[in-house]
N, C-alpha and C positions, 0 to 999 in steps of 0.2 A: 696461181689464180690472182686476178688485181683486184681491186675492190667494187670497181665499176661490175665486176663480174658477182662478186659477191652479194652486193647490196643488188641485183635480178634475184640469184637465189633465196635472198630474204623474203623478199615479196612474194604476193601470188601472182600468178601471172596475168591478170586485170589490173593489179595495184601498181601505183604509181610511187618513187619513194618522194618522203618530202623533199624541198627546195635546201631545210639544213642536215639532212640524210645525207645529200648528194652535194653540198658542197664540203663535207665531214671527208667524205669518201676522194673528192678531187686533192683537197690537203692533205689525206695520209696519202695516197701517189706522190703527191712530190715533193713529200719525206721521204718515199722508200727511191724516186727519184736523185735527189739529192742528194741522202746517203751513200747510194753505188756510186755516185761520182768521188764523193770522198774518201772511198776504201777504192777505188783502184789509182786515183791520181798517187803517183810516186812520193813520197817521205821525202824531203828538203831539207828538211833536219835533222844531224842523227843525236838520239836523244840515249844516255843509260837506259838498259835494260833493266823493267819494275821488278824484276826478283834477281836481281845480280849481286845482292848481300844475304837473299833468303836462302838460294842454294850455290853457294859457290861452287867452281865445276873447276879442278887443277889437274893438271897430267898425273894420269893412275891413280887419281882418287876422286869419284863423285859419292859428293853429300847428300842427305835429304833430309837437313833438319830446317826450321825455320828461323830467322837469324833476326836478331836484334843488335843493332850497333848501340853500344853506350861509349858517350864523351865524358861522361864525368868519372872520378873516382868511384871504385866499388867493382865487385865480384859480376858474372852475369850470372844467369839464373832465371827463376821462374818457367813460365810455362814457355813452352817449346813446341806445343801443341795447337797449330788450328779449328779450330772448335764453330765455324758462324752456322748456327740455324736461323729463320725470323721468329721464332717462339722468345718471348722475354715476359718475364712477370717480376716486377719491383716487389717483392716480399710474397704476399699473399695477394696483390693486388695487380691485375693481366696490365704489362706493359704493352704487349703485343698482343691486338686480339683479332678477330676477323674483318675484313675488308670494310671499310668506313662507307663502300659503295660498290655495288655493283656495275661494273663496268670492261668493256675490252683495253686490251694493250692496245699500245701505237701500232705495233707491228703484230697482222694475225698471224701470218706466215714469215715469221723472221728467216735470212737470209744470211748476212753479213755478219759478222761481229757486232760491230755499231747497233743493229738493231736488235741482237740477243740482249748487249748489256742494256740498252733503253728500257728492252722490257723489263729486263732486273730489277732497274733503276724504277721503274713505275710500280711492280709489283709491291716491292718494299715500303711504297709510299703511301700505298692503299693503308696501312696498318696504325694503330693507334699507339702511343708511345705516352709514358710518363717517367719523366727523368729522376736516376736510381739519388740516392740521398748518400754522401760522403760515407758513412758508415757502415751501408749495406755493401754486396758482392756479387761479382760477376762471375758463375758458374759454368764453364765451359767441359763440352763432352766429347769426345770425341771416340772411333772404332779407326787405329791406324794398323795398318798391315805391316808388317817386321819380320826379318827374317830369325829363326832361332837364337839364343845370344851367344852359341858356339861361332856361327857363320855369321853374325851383325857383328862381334868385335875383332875380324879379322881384317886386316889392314894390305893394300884395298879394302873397303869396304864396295858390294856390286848390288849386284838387280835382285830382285826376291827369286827366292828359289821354287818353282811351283814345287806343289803338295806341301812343301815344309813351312813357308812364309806366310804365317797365321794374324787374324787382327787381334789387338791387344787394345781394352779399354783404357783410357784414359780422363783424367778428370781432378781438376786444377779451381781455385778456386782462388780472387782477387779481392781484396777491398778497393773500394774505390778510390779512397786518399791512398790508395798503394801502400800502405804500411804494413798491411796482413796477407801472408797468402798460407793457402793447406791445399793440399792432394793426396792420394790416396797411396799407400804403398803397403806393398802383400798385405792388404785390406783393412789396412789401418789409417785413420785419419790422419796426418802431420800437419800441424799450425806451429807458424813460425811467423818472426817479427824482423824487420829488418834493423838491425843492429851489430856490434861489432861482433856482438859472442854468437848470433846464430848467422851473420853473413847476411851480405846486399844481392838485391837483384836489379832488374834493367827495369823499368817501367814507366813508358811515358803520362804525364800527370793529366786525367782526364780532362782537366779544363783546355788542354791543346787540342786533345781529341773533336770534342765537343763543338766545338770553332769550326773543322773542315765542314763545313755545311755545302760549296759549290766546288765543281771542278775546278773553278781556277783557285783556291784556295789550298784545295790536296796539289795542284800540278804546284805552289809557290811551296807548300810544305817538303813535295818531295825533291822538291830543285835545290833547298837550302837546307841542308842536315842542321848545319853549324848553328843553327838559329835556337835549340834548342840542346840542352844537356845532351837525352839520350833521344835515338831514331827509329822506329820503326817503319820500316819501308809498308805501304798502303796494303798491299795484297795479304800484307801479313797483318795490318791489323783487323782486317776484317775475319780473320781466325780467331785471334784471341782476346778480340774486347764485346763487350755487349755495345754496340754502337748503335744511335738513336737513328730511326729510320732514312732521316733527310742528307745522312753523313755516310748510312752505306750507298744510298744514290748516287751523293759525289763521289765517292770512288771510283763505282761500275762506269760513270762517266768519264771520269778523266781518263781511266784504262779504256775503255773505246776510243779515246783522242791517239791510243800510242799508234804509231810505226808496227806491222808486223802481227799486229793480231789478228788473228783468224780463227774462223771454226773448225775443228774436226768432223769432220763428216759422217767418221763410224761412231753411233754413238754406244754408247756400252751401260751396262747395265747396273747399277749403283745400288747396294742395299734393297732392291725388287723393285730400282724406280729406273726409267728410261733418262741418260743423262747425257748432254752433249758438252765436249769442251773446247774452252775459250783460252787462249791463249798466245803463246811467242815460241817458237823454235831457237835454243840456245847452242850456241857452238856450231850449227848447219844439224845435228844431231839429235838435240833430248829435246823434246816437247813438255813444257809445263804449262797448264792447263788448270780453270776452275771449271768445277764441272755442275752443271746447273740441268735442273728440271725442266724434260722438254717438252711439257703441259703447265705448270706453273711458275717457271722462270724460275723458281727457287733454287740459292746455292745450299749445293746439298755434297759437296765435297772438290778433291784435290787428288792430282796426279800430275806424276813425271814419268815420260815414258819414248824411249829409244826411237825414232821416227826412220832412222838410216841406221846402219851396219858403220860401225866405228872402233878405231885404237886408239889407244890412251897408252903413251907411253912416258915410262917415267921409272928416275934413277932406281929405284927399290922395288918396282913391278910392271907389266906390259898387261892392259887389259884389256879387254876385249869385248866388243858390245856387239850386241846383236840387234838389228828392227824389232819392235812388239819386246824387248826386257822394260819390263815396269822397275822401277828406282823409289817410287812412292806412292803410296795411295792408301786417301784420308776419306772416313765418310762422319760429316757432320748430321751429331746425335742432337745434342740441345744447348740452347744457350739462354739463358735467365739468371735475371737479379733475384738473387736470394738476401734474407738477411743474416745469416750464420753459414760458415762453411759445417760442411754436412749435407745439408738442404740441397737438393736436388730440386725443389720447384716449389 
């Protein structure tokens, strides 16, 4: 349905829509105009793949952890874990709280890619934000799917096994000057410092983070690794940082500018929420994918998942893929500035 068609169904059928109703309605047409022209005109540029450091993909071995390159001296470490909700509370006090306004997205009926991440991109924007304080922490939650750790540490490592391949929570916990991290193991908290006696991790220093405010800022951040110590490719930070509303916008944008993104058409059923994903096909084979809410655009998890029937072959194992084997799948629980690890909100 276009919108000229919509704004009739508004009305009653005596009522006239206003003069800025109906020029509101002419401009989003050709937005949703202009964008089909830019998602079918052909890619001129071939540009790196956005997760071609997050999941590397080598003969008879596919990964599915989340990747952080560091340049400088030091151990990696830390979270590993994707974690974005839009829930954020700096301490006791709501970072993220209900819609600053009521209002529609650009696109009622998205289509494209380009217009899924717009909405993202608007959704996110709706939200109110107060920037976390040096000291406090960024709380990330995650329910990831794994296969038992008889069949996770087998090398090949493959697809999840149904019935046996269970979610396992997760939950990590950052300071903001990066100096602190704790997470949870067999239910006990671990706080640790970075230093020589407890070991370094990767963490890029939020005052970078905080800076990608525009797509052309994330596309100069992710063209130039070198420009900074340690890198974190965009897809992944938006898992494991509490990022200030206007910085997850530019992401979802610049990832609409790639080559190759498209929507999955099936959508599938995420934690009892309807979710559609957004993504790039790797290798001609494995689809990876953020999978967002298809009522309120919200990212609400991640998967990689076998699109074609494939072999991987390679000196130490010949493996074998099937269409429909899932490889990973994340569903994002919560993400909020706390002031002490522990604190869940």
């Amino acid at each position: 349905m276009d919108e000229i068609s919509v704004l009739r169904e508004t009305f009653d059928p005596d009522a006239t829509p206003s003069p800025a109703a109906q020029q509101k309605a002419r401009v989003a047409l050709q937005n949703r105009i202009d964008a089909a022209g830019r998602d079918a005109a052909p890619a001129t540029v071939k540009r790196r793949n956005p997760w071609r450091l997050r999941v590397p993909i080598a003969a008879g071995l596919v990964t599915a952890t989340a990747v952080v390159v560091a340049f400088a001296v030091g151990g990696a470490g830390g979270s590993t874990v994707p974690v974005p909700v839009p829930e954020v509370r700096p301490g006791s006090e709501p970072a993220v709280a209900a819609p600053k306004a009521k209002a529609d997205p650009p696109y009622l009926r998205p289509v494209s890619a380009a217009q899924y991440f717009e909405n993202a991109a608007w959704s996110v924007e709706q939200q109110q934000w107060t920037d976390p304080r040096p000291e406090q922490f960024m709380y990330v939650e995650t329910s990831e799917m794994r296969n038992p750790p008889g069949i996770e540490q087998k090398r090949p490592n493959g697809a999840m096994v149904p019935g046996k391949a269970k979610y396992r929570t997760i939950q990590v916990w950052n300071r903001i000057d990066g100096v602190v991290q704790a997470s949870m193991r067999n239910g006990k908290l671990e706080v640790r410092s970075q230093s020589l006696a407890t070991g370094y991790w990767t963490y890029l220093p939020y005052s970078v983070v905080e800076k990608l405010t525009t797509p052309e800022a994330v596309k100069d951040y992710a063209d130039h690794p070198e420009k900074n110590n340690i890198w974190i490719e965009p897809t992944a930070l938006i898992g494991q940082y509490v990022l200030p509303p206007e910085v997850r916008a530019a992401i979802f944008r610049y990832l609409a500018k790639l080559p190759g993104m498209k929507v999955n058409p099936h959508a599938v059923n995420l934690d009892g929420r309807s979710a559609i994903g957004l993504g790039q096909v790797l290798e001609g084979y494995l689809a990876q994918e953020l999978m967002f809410d298809k009522q309120t655009y919200a990212l609400i998890g991640e998967r990689m998942i076998a699109v074609a029937d494939h072999v991987n072959r390679a000196l130490d194992a010949t493996t074998y893929i099937k269409k429909g084997d899932l490889f990973r799948q994340v569903i994002y629980r919560k993400l909020v500035i706390v002031d002490q690890p522990g604190q869940t909100s």
